[in-house]
N, CA, C and O atoms as a GROMACS GRO file, in nm:
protein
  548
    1UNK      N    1  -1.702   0.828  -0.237
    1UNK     CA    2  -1.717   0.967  -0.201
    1UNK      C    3  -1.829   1.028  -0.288
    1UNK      O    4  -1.836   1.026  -0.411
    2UNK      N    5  -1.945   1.101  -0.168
    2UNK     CA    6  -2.012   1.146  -0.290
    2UNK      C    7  -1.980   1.279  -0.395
    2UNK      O    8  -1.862   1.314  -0.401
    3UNK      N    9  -2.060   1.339  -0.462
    3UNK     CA   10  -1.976   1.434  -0.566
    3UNK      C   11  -2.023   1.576  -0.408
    3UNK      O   12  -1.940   1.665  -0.392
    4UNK      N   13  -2.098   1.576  -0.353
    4UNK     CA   14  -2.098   1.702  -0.283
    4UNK      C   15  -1.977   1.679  -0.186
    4UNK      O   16  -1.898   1.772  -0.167
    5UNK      N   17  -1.961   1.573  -0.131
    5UNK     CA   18  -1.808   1.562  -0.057
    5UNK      C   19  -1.705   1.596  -0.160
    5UNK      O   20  -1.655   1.706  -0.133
    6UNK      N   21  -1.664   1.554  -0.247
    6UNK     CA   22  -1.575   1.579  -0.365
    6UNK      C   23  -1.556   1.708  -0.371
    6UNK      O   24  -1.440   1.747  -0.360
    7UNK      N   25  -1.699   1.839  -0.395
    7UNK     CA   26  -1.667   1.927  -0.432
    7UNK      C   27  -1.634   1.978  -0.285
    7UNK      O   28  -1.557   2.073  -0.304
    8UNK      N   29  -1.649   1.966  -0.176
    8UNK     CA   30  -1.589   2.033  -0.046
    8UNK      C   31  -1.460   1.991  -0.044
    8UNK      O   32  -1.391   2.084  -0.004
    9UNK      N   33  -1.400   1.903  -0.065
    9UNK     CA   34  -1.264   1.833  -0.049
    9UNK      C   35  -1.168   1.945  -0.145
    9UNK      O   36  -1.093   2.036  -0.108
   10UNK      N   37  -1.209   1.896  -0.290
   10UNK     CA   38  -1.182   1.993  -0.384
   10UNK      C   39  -1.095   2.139  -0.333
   10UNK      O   40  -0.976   2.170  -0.349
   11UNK      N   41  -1.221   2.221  -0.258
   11UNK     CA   42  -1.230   2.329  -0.190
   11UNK      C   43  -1.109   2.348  -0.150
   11UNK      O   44  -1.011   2.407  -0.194
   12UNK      N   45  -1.136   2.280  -0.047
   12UNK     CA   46  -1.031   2.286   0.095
   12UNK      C   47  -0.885   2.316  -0.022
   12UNK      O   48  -0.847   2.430  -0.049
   13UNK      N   49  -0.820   2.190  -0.077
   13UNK     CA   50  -0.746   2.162  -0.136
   13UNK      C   51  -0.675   2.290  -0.181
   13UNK      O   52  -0.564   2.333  -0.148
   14UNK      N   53  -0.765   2.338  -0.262
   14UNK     CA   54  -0.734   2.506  -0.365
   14UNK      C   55  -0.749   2.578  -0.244
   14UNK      O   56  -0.685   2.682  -0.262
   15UNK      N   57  -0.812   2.579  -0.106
   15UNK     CA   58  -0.777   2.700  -0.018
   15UNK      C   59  -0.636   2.658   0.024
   15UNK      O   60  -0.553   2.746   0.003
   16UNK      N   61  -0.592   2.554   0.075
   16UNK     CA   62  -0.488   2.510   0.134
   16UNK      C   63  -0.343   2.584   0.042
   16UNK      O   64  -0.237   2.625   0.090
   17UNK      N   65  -0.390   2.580  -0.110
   17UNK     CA   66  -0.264   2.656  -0.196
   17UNK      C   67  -0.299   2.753  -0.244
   17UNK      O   68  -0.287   2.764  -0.366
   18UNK      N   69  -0.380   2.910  -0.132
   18UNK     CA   70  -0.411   3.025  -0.104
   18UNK      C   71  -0.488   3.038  -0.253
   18UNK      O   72  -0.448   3.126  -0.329
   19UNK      N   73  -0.556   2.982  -0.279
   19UNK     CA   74  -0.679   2.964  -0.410
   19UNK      C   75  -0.772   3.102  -0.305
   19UNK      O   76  -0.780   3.091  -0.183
   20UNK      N   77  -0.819   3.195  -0.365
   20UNK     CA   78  -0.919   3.314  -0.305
   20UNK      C   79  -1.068   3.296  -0.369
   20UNK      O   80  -1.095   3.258  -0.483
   21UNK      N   81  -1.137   3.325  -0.290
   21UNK     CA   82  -1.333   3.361  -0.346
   21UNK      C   83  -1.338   3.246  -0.399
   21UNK      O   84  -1.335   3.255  -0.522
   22UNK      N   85  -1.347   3.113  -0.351
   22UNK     CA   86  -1.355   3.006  -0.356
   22UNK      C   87  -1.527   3.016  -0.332
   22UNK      O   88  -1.590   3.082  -0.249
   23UNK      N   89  -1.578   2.918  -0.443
   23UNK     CA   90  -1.720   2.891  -0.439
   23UNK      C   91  -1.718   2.778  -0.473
   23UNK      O   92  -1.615   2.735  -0.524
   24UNK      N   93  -1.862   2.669  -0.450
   24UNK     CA   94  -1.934   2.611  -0.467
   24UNK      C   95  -2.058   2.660  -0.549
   24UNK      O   96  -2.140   2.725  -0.484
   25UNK      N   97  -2.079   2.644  -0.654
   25UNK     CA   98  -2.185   2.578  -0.710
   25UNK      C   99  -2.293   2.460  -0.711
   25UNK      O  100  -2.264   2.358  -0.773
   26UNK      N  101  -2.371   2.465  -0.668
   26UNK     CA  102  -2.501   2.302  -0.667
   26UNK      C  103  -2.544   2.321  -0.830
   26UNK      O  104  -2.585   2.430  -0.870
   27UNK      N  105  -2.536   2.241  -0.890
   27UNK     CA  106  -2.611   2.295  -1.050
   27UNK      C  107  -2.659   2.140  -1.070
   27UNK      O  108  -2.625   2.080  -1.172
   28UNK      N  109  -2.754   2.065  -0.952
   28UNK     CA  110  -2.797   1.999  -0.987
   28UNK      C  111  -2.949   2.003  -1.031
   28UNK      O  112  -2.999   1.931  -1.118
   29UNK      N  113  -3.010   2.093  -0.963
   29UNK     CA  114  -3.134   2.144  -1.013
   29UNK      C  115  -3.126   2.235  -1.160
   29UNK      O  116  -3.221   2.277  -1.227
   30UNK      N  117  -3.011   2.247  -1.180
   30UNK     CA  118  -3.018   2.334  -1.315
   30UNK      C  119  -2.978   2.278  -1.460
   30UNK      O  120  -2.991   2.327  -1.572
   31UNK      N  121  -2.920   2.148  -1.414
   31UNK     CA  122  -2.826   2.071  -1.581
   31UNK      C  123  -2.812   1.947  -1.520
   31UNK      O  124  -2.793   1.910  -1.405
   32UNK      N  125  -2.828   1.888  -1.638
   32UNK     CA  126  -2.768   1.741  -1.575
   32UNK      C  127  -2.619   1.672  -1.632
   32UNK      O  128  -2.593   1.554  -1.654
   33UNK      N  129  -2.536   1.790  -1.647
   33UNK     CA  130  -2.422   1.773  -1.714
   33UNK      C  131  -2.314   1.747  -1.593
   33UNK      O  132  -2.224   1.665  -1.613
   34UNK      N  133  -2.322   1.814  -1.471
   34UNK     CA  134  -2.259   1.777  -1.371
   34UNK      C  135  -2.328   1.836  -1.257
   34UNK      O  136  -2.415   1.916  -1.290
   35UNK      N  137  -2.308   1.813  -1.082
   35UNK     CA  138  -2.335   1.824  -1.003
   35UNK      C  139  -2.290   1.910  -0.941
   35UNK      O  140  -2.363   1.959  -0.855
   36UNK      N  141  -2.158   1.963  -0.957
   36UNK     CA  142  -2.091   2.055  -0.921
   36UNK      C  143  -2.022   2.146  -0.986
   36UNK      O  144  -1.990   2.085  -1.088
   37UNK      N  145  -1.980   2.248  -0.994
   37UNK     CA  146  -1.857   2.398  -1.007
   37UNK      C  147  -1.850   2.422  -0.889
   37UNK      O  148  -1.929   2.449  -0.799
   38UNK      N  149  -1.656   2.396  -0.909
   38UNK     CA  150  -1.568   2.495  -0.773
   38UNK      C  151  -1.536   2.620  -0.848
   38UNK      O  152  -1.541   2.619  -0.971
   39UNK      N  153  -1.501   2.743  -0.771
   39UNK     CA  154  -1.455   2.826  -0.924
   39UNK      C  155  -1.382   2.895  -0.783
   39UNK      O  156  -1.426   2.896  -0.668
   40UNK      N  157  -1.256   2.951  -0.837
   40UNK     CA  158  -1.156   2.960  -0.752
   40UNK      C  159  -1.053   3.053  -0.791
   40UNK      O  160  -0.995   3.029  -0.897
   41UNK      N  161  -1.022   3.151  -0.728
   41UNK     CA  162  -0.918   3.272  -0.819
   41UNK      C  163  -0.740   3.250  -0.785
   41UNK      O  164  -0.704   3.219  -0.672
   42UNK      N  165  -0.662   3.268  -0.875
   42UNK     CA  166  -0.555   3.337  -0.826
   42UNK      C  167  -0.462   3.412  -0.922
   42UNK      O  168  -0.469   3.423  -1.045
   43UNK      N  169  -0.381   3.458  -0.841
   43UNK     CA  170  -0.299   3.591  -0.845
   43UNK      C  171  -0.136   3.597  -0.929
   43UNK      O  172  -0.039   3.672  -0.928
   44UNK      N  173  -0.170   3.491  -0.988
   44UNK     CA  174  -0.031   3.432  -1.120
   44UNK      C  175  -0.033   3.292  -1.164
   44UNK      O  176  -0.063   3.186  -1.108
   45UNK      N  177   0.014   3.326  -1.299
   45UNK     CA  178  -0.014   3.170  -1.385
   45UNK      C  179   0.047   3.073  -1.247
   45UNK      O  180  -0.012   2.986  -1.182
   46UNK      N  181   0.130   3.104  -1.240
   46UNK     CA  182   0.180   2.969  -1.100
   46UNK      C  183   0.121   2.950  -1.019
   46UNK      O  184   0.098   2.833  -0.989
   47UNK      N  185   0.081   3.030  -0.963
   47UNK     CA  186  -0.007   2.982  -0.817
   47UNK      C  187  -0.139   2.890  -0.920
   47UNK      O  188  -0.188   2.793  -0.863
   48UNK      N  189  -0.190   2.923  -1.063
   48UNK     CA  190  -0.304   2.892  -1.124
   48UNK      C  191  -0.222   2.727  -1.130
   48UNK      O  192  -0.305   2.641  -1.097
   49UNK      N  193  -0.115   2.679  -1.156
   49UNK     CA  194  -0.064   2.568  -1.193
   49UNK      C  195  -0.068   2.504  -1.076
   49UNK      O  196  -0.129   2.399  -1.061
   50UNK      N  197   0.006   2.570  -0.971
   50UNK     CA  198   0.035   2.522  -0.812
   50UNK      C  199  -0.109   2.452  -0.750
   50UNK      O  200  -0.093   2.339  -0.703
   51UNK      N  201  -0.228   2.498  -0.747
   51UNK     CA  202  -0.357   2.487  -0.769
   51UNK      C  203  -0.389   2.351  -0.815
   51UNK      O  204  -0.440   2.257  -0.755
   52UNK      N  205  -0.354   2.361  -0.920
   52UNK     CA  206  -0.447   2.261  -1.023
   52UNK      C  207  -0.349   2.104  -0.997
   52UNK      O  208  -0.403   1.995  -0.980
   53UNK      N  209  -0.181   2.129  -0.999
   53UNK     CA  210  -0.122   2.017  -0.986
   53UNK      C  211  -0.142   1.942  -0.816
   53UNK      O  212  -0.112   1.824  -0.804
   54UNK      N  213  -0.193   2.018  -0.694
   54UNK     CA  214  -0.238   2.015  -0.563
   54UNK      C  215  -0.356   1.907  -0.598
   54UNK      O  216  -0.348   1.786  -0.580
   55UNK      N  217  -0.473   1.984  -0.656
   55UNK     CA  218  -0.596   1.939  -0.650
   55UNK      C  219  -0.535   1.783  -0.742
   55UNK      O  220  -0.458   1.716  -0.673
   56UNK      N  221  -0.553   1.749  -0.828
   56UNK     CA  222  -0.490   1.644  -0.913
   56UNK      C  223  -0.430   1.556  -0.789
   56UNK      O  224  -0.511   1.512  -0.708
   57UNK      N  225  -0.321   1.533  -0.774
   57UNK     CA  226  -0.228   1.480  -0.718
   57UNK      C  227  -0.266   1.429  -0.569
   57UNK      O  228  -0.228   1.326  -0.513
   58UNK      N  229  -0.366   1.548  -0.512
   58UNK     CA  230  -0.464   1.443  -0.406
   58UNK      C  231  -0.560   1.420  -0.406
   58UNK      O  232  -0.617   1.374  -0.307
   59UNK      N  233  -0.608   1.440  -0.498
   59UNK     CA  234  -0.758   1.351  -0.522
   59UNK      C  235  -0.695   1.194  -0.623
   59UNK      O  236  -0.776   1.108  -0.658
   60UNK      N  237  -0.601   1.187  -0.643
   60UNK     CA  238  -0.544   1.070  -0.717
   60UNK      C  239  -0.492   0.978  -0.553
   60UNK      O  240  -0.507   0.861  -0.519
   61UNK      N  241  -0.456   1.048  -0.512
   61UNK     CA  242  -0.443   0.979  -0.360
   61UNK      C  243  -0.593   0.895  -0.300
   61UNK      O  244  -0.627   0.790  -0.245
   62UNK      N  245  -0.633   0.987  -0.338
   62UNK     CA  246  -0.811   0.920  -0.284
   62UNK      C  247  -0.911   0.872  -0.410
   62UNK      O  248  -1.030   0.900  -0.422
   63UNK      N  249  -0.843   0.808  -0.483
   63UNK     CA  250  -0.881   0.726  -0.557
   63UNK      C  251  -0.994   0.823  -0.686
   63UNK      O  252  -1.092   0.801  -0.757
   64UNK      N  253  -0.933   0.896  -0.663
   64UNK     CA  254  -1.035   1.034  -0.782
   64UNK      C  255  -0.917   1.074  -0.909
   64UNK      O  256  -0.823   1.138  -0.862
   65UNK      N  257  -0.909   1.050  -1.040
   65UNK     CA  258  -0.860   1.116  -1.150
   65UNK      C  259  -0.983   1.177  -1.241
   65UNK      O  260  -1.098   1.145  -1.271
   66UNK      N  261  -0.888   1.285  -1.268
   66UNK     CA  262  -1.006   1.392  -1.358
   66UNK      C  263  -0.995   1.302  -1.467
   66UNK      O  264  -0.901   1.224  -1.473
   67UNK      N  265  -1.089   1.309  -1.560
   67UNK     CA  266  -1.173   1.310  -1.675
   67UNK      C  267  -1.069   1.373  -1.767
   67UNK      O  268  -0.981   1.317  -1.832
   68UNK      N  269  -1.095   1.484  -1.759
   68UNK     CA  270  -1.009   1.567  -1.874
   68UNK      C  271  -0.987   1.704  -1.828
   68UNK      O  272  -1.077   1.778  -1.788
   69UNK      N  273  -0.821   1.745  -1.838
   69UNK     CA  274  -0.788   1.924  -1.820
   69UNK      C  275  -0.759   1.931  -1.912
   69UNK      O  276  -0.708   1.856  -1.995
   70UNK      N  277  -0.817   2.106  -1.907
   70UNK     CA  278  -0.786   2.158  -2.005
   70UNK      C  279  -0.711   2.315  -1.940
   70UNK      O  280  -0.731   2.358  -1.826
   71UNK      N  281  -0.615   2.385  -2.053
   71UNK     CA  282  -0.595   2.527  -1.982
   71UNK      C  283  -0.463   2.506  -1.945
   71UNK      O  284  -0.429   2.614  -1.895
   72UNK      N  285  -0.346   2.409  -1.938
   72UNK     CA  286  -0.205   2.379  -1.859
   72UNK      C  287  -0.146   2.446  -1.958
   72UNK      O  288  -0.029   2.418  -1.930
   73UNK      N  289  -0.137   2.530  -2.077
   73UNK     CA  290  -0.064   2.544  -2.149
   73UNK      C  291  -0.115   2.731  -2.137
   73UNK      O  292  -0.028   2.815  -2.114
   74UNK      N  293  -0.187   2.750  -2.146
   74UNK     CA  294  -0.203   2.946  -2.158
   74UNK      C  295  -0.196   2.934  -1.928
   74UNK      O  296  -0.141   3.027  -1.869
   75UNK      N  297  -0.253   2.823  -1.853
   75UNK     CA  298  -0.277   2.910  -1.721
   75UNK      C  299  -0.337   3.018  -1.678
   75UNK      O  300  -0.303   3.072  -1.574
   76UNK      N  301  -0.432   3.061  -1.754
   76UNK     CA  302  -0.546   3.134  -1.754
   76UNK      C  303  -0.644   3.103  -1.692
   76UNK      O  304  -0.678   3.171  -1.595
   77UNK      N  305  -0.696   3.024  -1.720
   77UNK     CA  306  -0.833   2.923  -1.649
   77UNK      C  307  -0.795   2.790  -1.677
   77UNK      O  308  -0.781   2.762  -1.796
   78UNK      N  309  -0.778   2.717  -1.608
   78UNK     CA  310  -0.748   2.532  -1.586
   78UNK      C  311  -0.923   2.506  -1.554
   78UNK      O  312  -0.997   2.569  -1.478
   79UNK      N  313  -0.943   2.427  -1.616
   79UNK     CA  314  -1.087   2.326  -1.569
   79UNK      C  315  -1.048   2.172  -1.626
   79UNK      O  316  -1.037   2.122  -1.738
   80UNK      N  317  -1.031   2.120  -1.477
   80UNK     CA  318  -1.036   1.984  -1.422
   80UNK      C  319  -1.184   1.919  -1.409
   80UNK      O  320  -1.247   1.928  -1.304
   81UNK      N  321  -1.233   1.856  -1.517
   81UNK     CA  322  -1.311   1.779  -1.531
   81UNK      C  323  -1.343   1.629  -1.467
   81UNK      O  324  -1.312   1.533  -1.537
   82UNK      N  325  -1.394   1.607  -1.357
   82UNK     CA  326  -1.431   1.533  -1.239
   82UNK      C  327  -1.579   1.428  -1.284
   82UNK      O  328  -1.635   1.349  -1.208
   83UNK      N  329  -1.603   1.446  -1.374
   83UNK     CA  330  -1.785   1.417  -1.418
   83UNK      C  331  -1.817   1.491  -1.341
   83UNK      O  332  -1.837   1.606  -1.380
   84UNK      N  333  -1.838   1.458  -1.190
   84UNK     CA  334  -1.964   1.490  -1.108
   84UNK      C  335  -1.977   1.609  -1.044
   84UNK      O  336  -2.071   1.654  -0.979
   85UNK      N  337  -1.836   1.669  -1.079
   85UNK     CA  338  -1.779   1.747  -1.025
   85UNK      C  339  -1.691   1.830  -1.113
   85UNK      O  340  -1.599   1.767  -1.166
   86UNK      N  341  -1.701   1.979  -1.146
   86UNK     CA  342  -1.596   2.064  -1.273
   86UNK      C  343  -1.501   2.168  -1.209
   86UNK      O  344  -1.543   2.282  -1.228
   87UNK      N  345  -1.440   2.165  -1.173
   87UNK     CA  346  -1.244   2.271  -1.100
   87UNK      C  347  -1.245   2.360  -1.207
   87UNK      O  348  -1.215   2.328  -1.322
   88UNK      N  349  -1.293   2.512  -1.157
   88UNK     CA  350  -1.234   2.581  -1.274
   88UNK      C  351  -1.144   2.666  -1.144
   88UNK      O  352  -1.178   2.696  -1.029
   89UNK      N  353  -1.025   2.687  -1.216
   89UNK     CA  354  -0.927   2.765  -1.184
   89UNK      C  355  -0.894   2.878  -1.251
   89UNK      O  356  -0.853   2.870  -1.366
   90UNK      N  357  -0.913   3.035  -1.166
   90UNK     CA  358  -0.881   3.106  -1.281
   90UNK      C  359  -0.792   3.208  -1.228
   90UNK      O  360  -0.781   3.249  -1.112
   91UNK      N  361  -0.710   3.251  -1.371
   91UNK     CA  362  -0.644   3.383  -1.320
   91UNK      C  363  -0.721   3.518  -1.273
   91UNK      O  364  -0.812   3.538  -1.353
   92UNK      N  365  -0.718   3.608  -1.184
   92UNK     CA  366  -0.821   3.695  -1.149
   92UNK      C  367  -0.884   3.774  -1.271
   92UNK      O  368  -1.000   3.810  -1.286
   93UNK      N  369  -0.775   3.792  -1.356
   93UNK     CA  370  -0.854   3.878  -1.480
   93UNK      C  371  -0.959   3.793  -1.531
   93UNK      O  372  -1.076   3.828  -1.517
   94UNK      N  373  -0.931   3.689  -1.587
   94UNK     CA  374  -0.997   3.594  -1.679
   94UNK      C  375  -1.127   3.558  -1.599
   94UNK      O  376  -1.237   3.562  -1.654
   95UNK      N  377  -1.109   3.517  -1.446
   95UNK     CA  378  -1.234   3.512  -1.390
   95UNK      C  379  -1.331   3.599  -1.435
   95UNK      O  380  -1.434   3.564  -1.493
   96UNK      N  381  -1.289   3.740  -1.402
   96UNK     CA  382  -1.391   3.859  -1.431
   96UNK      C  383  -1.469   3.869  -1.566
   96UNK      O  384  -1.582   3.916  -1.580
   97UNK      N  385  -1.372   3.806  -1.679
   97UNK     CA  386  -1.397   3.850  -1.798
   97UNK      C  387  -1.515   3.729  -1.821
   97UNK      O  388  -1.625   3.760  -1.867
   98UNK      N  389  -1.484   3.591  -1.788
   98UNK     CA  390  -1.577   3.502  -1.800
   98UNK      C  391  -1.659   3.501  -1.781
   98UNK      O  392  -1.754   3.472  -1.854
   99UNK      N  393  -1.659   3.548  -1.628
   99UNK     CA  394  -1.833   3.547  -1.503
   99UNK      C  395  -1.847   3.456  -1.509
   99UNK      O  396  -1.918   3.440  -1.608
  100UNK      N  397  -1.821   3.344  -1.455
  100UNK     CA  398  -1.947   3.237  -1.459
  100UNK      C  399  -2.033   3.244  -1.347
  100UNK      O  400  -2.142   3.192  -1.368
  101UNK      N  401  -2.017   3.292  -1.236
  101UNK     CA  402  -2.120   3.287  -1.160
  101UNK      C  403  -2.295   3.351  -1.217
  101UNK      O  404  -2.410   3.313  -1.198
  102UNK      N  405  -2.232   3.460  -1.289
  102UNK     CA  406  -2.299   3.508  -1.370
  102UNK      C  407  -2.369   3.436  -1.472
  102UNK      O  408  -2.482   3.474  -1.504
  103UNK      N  409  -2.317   3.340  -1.527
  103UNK     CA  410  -2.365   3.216  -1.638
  103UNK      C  411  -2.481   3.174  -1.587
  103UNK      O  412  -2.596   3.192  -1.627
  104UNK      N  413  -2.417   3.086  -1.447
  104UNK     CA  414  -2.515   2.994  -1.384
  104UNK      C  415  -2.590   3.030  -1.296
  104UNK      O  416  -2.680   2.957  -1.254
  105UNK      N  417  -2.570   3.134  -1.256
  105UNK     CA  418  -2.704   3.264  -1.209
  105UNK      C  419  -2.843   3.160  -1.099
  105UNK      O  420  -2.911   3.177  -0.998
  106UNK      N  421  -2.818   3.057  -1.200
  106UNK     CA  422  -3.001   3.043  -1.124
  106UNK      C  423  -2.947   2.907  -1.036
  106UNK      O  424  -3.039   2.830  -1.006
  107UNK      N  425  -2.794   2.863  -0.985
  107UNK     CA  426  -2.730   2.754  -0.909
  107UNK      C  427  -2.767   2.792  -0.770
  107UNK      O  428  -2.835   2.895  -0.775
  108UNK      N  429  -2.751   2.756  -0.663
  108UNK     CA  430  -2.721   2.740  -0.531
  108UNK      C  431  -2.542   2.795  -0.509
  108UNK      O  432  -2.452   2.712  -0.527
  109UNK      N  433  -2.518   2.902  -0.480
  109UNK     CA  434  -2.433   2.911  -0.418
  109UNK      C  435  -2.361   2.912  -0.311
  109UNK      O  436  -2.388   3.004  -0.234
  110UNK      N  437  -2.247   2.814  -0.267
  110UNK     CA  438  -2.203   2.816  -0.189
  110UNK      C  439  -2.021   2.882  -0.124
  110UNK      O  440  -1.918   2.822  -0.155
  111UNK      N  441  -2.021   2.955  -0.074
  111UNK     CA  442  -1.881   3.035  -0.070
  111UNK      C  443  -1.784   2.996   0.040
  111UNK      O  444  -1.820   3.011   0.157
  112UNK      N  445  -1.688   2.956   0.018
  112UNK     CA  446  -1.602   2.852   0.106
  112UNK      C  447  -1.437   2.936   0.153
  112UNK      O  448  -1.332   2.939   0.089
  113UNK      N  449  -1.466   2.991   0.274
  113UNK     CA  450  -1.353   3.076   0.321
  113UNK      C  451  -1.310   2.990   0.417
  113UNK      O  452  -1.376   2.907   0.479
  114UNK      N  453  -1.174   3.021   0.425
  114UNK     CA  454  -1.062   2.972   0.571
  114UNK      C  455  -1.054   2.960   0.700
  114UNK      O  456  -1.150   3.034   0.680
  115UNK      N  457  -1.049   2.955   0.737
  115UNK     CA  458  -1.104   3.011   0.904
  115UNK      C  459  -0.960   2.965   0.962
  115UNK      O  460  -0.876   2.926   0.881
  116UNK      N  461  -0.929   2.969   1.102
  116UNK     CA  462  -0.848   2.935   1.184
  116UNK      C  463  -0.891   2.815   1.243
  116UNK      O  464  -0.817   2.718   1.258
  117UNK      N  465  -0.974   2.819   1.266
  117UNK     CA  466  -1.089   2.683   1.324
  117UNK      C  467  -1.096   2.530   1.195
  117UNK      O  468  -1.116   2.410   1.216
  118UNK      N  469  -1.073   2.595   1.085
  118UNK     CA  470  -1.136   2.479   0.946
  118UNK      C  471  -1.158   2.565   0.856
  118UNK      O  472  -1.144   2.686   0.875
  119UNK      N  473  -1.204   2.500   0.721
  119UNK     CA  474  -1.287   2.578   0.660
  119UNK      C  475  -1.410   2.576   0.642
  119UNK      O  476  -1.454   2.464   0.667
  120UNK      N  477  -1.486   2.646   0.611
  120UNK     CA  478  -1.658   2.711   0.695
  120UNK      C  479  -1.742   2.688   0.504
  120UNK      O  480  -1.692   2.734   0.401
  121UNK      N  481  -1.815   2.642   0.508
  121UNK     CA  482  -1.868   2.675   0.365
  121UNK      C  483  -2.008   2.691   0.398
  121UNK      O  484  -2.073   2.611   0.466
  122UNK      N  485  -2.051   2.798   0.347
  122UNK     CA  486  -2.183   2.902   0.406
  122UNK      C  487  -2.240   2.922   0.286
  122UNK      O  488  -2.167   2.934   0.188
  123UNK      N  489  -2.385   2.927   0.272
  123UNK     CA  490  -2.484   2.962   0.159
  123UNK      C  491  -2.516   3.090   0.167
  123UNK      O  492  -2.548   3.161   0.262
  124UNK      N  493  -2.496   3.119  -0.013
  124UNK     CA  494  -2.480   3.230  -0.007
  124UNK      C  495  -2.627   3.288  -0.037
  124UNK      O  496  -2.688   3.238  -0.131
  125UNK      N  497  -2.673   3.367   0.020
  125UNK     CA  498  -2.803   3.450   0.009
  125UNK      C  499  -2.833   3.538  -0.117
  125UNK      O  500  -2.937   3.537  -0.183
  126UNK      N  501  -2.708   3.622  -0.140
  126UNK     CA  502  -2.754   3.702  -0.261
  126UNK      C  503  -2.634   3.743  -0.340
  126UNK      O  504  -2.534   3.791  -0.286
  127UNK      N  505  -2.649   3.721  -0.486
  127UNK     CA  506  -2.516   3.668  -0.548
  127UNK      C  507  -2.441   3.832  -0.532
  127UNK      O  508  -2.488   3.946  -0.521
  128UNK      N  509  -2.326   3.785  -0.535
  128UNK     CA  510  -2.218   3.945  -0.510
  128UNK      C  511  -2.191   3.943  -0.619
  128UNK      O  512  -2.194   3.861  -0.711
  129UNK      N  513  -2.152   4.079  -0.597
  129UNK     CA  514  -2.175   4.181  -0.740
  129UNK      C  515  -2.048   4.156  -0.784
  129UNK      O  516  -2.018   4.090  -0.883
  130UNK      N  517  -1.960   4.220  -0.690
  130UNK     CA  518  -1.830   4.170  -0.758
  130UNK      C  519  -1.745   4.079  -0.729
  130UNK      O  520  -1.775   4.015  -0.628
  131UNK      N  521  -1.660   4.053  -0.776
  131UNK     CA  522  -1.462   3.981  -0.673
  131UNK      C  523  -1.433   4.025  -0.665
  131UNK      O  524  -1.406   4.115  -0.744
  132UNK      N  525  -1.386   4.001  -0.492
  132UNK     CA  526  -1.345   4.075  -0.413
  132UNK      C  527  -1.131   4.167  -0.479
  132UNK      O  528  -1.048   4.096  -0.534
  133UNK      N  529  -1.120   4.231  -0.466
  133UNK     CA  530  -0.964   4.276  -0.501
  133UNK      C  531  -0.852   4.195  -0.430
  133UNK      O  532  -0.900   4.165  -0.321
  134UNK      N  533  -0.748   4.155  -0.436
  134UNK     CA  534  -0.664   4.053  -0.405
  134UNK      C  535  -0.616   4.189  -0.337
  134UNK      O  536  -0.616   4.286  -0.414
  135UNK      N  537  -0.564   4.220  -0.172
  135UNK     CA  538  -0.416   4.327  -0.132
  135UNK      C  539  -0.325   4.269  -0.075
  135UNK      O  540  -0.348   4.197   0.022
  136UNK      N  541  -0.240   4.282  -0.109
  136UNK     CA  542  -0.106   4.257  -0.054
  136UNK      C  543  -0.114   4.281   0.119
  136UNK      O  544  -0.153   4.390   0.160
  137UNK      N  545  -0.086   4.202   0.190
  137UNK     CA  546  -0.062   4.160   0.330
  137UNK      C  547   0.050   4.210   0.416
  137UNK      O  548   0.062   4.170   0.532
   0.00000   0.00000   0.00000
């Protein structure tokens, strides 16, 4: 599997266990430390655990174990270390406070929403300002 399949798989995975503002990162033109950031929000330490033990558990199915997590103990931000590929999981506050989109500023972004049809992962044109507010349904 290559690491850009990885990081779409990834994706899906954390949308499938209502993971929100799901992105892709390309940061291969920018570092050569890895190929990818997923960065992925949610809305309580559990759903942040629910997330991370999902992603794990089937990518071990398909012959993928992370490298190294870190974050299972506060559930704040989990980052699942892939080499080619980096899972950050975050709680919505902690996202904000971090920014990383903001970090890596000069990546290729890609933003990966749900659809009824599949999920759609579309390039993003011009980085958004903010994250989006989580409302109750």
């Amino acid at each position: 599997m290559t690491s850009r399949q990885l990081s779409r798989s990834v994706a899906e995975l954390a949308l499938s266990k209502k993971a929100y503002d799901v992105v892709i990162l390309d940061l291969r033109k920018v570092t050569t430390t890895t190929d990818y950031f997923i960065i992925c929000s949610a809305d309580s330490d559990t759903q942040v655990k629910a997330i991370a033990n999902h992603i794990e558990i089937e990518m071990k199915k398909k012959g993928s174990r992370p490298w190294h997590i870190e974050g299972l103990q506060a559930l704040q931000w989990i980052l699942m270390d892939y080499v080619d590929i980096v899972v950050h999981i975050f709680l919505r506050e902690s996202r904000g406070f971090y920014n990383l989109e903001r970090l890596w500023g000069d990546a290729a972004f890609y933003d990966v929403i749900d659809k009824a049809k599949g999920v759609i992962v579309t390039p993003r044109k011009e980085p958004k300002k903010k994250l989006r507010k989580r409302t109750m349904k």
